[in-house]
PDB file of N, CA, C and O in Angstrom, chain B, residues numbered from 101:
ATOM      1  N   UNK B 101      87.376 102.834 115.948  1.00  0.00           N
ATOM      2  CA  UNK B 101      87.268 101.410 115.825  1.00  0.00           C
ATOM      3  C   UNK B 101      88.192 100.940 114.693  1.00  0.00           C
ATOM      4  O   UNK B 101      88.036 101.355 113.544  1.00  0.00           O
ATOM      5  N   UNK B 102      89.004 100.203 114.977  1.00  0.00           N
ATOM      6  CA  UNK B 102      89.658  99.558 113.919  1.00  0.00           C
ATOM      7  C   UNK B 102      89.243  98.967 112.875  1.00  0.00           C
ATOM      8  O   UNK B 102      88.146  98.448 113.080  1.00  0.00           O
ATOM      9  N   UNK B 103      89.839  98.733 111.295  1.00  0.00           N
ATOM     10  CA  UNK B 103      89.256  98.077 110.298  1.00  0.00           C
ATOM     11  C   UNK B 103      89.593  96.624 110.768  1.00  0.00           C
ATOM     12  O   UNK B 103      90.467  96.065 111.431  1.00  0.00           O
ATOM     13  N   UNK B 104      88.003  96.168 109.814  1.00  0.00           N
ATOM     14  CA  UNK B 104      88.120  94.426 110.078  1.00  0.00           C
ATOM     15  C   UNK B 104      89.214  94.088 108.769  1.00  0.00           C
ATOM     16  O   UNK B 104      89.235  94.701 107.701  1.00  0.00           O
ATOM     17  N   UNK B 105      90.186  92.846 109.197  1.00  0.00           N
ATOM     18  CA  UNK B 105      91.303  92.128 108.616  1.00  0.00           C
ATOM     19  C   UNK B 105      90.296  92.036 107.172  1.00  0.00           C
ATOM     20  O   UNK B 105      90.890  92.661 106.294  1.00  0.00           O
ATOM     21  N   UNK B 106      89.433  91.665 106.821  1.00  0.00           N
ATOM     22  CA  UNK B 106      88.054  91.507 105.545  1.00  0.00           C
ATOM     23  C   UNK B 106      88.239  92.632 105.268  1.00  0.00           C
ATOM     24  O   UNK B 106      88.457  92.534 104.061  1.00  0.00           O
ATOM     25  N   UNK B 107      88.342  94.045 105.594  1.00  0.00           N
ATOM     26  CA  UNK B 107      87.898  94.837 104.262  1.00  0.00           C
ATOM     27  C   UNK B 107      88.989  95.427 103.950  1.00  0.00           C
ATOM     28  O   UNK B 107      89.150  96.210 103.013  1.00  0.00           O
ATOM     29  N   UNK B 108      90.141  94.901 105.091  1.00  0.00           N
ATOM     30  CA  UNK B 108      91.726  95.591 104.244  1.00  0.00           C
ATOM     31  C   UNK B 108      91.988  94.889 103.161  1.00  0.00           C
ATOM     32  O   UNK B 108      92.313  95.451 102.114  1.00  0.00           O
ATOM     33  N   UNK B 109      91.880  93.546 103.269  1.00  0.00           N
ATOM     34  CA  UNK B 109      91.714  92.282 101.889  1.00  0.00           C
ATOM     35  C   UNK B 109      91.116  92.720 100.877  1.00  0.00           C
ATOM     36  O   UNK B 109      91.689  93.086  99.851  1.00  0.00           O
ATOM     37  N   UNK B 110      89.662  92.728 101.099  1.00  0.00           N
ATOM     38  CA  UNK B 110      88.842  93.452  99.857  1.00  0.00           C
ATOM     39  C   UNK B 110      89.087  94.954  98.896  1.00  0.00           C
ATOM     40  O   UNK B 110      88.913  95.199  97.702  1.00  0.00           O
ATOM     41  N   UNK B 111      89.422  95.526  99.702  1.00  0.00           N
ATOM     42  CA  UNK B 111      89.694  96.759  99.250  1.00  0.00           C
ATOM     43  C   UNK B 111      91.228  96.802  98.755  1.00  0.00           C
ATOM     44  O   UNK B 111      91.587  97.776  98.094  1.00  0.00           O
ATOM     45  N   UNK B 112      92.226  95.678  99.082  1.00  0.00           N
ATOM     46  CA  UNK B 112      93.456  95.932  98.446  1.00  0.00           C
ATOM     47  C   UNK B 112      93.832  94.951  97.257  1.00  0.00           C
ATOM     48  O   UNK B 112      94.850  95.024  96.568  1.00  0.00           O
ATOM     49  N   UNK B 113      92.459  93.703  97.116  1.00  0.00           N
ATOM     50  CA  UNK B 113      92.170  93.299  95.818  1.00  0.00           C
ATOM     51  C   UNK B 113      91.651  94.156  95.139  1.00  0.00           C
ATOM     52  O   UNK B 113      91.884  93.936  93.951  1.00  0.00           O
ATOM     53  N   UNK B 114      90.839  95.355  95.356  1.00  0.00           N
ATOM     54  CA  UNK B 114      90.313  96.158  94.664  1.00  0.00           C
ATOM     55  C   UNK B 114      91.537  96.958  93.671  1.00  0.00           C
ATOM     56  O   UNK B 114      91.961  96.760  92.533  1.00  0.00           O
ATOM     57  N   UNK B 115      91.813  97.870  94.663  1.00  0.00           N
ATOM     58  CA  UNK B 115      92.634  98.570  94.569  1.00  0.00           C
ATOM     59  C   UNK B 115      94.272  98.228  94.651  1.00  0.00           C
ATOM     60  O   UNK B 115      94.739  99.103  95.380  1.00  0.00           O
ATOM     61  N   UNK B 116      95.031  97.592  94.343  1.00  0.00           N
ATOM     62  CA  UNK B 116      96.133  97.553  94.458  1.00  0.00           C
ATOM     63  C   UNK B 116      97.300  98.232  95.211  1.00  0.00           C
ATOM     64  O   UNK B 116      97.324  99.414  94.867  1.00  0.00           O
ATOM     65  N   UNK B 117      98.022  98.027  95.870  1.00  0.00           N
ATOM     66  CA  UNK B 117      98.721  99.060  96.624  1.00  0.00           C
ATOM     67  C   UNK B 117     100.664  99.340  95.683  1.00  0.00           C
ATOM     68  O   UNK B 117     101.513  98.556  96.106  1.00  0.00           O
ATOM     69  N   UNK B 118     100.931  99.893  95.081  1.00  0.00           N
ATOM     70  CA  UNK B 118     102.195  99.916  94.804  1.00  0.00           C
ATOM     71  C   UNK B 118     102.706 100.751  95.595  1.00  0.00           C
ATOM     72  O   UNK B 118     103.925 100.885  95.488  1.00  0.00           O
ATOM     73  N   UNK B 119     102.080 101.484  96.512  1.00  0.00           N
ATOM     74  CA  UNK B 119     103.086 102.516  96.970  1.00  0.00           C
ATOM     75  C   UNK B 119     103.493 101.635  98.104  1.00  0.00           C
ATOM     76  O   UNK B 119     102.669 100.879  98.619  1.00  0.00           O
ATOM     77  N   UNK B 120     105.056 101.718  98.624  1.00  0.00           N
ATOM     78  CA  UNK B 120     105.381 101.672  99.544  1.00  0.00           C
ATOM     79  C   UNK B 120     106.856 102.167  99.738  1.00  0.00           C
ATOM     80  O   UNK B 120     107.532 102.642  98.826  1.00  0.00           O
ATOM     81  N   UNK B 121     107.321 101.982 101.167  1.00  0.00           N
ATOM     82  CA  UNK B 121     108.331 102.723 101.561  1.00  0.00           C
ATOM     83  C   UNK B 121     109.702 102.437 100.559  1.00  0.00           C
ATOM     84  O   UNK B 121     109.938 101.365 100.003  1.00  0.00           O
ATOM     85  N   UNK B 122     110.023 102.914 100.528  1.00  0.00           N
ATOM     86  CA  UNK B 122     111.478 102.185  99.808  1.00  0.00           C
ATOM     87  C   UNK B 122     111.390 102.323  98.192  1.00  0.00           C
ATOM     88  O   UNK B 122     112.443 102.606  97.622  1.00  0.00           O
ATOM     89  N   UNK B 123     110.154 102.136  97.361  1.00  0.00           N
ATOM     90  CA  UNK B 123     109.827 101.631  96.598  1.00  0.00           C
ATOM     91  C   UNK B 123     110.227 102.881  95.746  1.00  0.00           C
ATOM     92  O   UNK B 123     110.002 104.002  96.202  1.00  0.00           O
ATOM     93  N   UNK B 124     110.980 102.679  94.177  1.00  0.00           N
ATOM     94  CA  UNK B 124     110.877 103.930  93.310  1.00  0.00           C
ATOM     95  C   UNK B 124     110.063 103.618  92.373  1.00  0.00           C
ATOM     96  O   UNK B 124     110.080 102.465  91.940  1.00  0.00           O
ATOM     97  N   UNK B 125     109.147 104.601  91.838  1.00  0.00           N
ATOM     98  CA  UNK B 125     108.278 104.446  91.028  1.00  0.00           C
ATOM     99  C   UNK B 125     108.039 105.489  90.021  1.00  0.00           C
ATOM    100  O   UNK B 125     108.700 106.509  90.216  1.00  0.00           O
ATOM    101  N   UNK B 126     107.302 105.500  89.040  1.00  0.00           N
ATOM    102  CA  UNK B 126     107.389 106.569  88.121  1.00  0.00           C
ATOM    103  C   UNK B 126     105.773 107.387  88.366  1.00  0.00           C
ATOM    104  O   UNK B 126     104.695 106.922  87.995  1.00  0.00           O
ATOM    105  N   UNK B 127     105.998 108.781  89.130  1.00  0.00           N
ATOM    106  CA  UNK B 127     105.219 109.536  89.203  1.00  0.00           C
ATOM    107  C   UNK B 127     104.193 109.550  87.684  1.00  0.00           C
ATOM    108  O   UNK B 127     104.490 109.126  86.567  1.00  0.00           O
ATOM    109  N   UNK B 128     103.026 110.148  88.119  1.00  0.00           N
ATOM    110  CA  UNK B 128     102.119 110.301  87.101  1.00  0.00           C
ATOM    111  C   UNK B 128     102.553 111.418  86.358  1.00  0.00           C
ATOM    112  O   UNK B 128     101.904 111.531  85.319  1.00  0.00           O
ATOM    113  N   UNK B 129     103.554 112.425  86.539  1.00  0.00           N
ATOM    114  CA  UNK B 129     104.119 113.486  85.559  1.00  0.00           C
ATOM    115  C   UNK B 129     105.362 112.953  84.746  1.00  0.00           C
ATOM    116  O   UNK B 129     106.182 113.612  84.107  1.00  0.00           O
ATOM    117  N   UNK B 130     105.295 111.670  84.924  1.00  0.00           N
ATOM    118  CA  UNK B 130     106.404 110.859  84.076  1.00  0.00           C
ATOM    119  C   UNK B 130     108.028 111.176  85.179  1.00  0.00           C
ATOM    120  O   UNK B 130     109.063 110.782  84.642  1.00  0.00           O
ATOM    121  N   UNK B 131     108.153 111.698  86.299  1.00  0.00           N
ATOM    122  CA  UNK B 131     109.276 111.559  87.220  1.00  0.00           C
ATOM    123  C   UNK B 131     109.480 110.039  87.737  1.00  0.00           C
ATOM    124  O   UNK B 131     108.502 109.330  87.974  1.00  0.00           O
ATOM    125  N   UNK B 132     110.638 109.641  87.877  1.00  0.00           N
ATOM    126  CA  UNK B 132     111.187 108.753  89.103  1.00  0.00           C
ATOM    127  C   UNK B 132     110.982 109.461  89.942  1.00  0.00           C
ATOM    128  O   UNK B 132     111.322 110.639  89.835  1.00  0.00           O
ATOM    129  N   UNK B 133     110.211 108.881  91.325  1.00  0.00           N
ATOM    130  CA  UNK B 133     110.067 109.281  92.520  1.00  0.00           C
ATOM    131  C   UNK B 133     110.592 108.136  93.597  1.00  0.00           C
ATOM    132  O   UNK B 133     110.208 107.068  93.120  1.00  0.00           O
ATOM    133  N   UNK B 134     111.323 107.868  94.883  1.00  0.00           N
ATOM    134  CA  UNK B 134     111.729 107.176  95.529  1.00  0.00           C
ATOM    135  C   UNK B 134     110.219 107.787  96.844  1.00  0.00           C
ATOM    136  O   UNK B 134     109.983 108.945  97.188  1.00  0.00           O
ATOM    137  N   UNK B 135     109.474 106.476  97.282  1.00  0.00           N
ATOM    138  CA  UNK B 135     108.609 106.804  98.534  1.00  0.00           C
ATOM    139  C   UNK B 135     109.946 106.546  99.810  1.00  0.00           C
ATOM    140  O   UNK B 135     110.863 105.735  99.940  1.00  0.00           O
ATOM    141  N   UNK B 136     109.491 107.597 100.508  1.00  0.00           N
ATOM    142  CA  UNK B 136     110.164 107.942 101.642  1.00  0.00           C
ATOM    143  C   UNK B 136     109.309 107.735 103.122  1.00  0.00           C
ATOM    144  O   UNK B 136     109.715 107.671 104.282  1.00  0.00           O
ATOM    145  N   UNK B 137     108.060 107.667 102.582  1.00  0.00           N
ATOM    146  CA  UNK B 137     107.540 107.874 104.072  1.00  0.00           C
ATOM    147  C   UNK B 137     105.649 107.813 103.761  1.00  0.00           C
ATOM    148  O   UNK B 137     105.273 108.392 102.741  1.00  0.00           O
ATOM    149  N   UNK B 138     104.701 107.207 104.536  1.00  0.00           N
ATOM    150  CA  UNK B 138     103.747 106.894 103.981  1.00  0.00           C
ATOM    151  C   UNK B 138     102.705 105.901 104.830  1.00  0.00           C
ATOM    152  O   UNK B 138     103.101 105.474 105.914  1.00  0.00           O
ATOM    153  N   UNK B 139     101.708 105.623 104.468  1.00  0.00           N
ATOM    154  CA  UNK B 139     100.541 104.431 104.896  1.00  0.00           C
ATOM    155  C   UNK B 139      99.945 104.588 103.990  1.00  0.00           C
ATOM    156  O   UNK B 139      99.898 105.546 103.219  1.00  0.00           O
ATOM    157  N   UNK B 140      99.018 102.894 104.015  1.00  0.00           N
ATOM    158  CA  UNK B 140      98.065 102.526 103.083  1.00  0.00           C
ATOM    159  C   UNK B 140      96.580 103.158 103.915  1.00  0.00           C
ATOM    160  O   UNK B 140      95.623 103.923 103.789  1.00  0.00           O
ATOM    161  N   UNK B 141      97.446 101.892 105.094  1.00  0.00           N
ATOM    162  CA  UNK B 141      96.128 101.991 106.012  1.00  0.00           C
ATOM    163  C   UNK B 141      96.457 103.033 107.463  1.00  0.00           C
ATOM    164  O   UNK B 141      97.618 103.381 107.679  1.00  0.00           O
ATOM    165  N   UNK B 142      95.525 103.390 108.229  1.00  0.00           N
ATOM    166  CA  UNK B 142      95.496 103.900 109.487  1.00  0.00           C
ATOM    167  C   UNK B 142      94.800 103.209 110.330  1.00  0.00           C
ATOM    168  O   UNK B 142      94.245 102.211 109.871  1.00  0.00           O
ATOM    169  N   UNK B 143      94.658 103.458 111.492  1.00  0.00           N
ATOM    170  CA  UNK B 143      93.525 102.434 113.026  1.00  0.00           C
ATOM    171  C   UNK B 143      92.340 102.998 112.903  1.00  0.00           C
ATOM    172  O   UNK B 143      91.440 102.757 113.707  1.00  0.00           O
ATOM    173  N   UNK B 144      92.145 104.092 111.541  1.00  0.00           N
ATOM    174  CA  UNK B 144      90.560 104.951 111.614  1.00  0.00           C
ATOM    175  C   UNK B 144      90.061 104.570 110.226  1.00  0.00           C
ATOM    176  O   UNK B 144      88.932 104.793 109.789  1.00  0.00           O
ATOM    177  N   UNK B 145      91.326 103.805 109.434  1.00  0.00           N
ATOM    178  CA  UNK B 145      90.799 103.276 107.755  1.00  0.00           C
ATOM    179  C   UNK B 145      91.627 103.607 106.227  1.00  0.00           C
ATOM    180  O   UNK B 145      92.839 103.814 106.168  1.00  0.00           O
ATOM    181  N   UNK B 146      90.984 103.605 105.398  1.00  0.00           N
ATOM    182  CA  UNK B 146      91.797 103.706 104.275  1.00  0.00           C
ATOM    183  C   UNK B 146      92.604 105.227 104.056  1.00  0.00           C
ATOM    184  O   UNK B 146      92.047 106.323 104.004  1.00  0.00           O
ATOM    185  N   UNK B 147      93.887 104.986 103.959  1.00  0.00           N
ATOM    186  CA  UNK B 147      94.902 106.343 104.260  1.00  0.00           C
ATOM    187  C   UNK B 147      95.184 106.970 102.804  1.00  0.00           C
ATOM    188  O   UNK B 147      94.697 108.018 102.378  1.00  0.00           O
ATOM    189  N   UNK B 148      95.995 106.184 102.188  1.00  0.00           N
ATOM    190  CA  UNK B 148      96.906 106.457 101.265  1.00  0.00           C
ATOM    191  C   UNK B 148      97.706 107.691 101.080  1.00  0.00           C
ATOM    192  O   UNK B 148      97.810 108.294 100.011  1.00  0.00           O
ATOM    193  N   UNK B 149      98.361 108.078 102.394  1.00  0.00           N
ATOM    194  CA  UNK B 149      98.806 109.678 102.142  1.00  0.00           C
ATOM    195  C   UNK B 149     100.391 108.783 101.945  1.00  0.00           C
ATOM    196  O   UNK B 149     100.470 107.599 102.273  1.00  0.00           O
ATOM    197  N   UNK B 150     101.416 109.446 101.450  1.00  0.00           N
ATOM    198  CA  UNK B 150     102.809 109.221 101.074  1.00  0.00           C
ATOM    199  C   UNK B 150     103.541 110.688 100.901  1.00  0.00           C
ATOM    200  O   UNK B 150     103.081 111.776 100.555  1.00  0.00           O
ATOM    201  N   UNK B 151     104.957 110.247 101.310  1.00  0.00           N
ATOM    202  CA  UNK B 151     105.648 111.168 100.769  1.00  0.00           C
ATOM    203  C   UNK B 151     107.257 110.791  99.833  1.00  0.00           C
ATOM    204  O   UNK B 151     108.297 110.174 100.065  1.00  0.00           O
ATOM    205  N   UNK B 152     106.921 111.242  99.191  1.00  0.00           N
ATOM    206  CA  UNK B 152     108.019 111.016  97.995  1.00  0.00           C
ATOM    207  C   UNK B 152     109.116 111.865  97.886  1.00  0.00           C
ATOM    208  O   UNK B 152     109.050 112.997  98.364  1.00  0.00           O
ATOM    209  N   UNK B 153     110.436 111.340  97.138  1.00  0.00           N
ATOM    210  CA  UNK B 153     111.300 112.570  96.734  1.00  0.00           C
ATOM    211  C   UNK B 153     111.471 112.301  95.138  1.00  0.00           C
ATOM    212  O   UNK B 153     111.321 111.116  94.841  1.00  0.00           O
ATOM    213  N   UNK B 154     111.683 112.954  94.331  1.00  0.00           N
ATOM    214  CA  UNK B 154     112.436 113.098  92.646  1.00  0.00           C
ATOM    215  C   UNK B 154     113.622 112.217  92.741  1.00  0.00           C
ATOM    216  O   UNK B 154     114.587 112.697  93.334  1.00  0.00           O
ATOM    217  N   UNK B 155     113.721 111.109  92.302  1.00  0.00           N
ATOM    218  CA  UNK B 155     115.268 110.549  91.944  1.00  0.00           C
ATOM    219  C   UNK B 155     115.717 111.196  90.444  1.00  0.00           C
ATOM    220  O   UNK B 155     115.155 111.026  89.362  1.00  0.00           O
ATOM    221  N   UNK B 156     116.801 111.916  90.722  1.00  0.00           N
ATOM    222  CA  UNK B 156     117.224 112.705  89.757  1.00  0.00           C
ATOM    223  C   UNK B 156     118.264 111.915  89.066  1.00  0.00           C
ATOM    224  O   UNK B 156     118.743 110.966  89.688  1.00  0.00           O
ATOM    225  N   UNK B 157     118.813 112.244  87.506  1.00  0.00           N
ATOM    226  CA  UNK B 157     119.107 111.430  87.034  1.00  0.00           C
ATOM    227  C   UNK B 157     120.809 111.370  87.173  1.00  0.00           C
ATOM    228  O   UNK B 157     121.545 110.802  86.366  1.00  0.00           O
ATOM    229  N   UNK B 158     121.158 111.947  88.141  1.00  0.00           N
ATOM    230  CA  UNK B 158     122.623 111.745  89.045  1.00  0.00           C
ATOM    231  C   UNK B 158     122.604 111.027  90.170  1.00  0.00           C
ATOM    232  O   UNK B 158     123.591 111.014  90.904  1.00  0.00           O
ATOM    233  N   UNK B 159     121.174 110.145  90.537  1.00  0.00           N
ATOM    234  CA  UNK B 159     121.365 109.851  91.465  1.00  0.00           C
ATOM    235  C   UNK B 159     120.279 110.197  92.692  1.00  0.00           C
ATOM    236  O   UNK B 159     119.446 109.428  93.172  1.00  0.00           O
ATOM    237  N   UNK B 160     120.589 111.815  93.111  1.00  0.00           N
ATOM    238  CA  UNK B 160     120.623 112.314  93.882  1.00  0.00           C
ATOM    239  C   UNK B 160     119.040 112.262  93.934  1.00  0.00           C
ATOM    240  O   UNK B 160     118.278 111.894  93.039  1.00  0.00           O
ATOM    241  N   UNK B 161     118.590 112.935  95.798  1.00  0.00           N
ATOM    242  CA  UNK B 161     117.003 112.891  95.830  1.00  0.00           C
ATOM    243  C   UNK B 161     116.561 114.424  95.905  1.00  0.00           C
ATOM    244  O   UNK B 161     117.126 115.181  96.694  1.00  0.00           O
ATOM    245  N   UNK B 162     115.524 114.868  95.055  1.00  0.00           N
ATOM    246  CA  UNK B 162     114.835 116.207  95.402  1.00  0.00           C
ATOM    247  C   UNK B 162     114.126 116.374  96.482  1.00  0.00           C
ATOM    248  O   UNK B 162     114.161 115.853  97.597  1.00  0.00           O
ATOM    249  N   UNK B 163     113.486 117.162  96.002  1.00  0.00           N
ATOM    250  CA  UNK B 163     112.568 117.802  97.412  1.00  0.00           C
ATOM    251  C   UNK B 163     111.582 117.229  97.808  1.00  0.00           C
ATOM    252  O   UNK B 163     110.792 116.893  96.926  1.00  0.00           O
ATOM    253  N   UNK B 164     111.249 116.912  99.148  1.00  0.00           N
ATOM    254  CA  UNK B 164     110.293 116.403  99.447  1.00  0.00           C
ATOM    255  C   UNK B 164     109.108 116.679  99.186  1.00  0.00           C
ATOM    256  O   UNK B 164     109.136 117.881  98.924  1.00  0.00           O
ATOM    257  N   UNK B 165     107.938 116.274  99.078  1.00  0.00           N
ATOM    258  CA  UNK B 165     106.819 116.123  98.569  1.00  0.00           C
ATOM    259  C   UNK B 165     105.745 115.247  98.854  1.00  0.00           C
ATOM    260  O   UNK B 165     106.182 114.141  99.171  1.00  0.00           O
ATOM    261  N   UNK B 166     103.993 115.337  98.869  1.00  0.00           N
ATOM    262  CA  UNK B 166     103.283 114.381  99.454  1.00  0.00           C
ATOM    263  C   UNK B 166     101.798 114.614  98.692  1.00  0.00           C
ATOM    264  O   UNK B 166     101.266 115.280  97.804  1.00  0.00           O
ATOM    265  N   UNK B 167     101.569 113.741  99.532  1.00  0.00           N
ATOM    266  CA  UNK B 167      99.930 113.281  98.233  1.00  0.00           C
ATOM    267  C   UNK B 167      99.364 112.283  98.533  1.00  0.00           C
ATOM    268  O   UNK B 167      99.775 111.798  99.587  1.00  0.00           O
ATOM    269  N   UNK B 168      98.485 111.689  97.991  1.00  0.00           N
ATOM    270  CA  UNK B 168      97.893 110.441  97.930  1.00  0.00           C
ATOM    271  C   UNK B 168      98.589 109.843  96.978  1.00  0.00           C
ATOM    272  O   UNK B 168      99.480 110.261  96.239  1.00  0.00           O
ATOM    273  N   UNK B 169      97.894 108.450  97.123  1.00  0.00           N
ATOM    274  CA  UNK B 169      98.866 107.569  96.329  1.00  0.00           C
ATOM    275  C   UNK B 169      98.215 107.715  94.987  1.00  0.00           C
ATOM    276  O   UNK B 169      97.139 108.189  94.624  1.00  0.00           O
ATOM    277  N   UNK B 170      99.186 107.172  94.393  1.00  0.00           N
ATOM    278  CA  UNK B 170      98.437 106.642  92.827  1.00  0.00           C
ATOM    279  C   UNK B 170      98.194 105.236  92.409  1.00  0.00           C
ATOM    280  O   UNK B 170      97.676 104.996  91.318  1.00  0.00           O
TER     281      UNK B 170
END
């Protein structure tokens, strides 16, 4: 059963979402990470799985990697 439009609202005033595709952000081990690939939500409910790479400081992207969000 799909989530009601109400508790994706509620729960993302709750919780905030910064992760998203595209987005570089600073990992919780103090890395730049660029998200590559990811959901908040799914058609079964709250997801937050992502996958990230290392933006290294040439530029370049490391290795892929995944998790929940932060």
């Amino acid at each position: 059963m799909p989530i009601a439009e109400w508790v994706k609202e509620l729960v993302d005033d709750v919780v905030p979402g910064l992760m998203q595709v595209g987005a570089e952000l600073q990992h919780p081990d103090g890395r730049m990470v660029m998200v590559v690939d990811g959901c908040r939500w799914t058609d079964g409910g709250f997801s937050n799985w992502w996958s990230w790479r290392e933006v290294r400081s040439d530029g370049t992207l490391g290795a892929l990697e995944s998790g929940y969000g932060w």
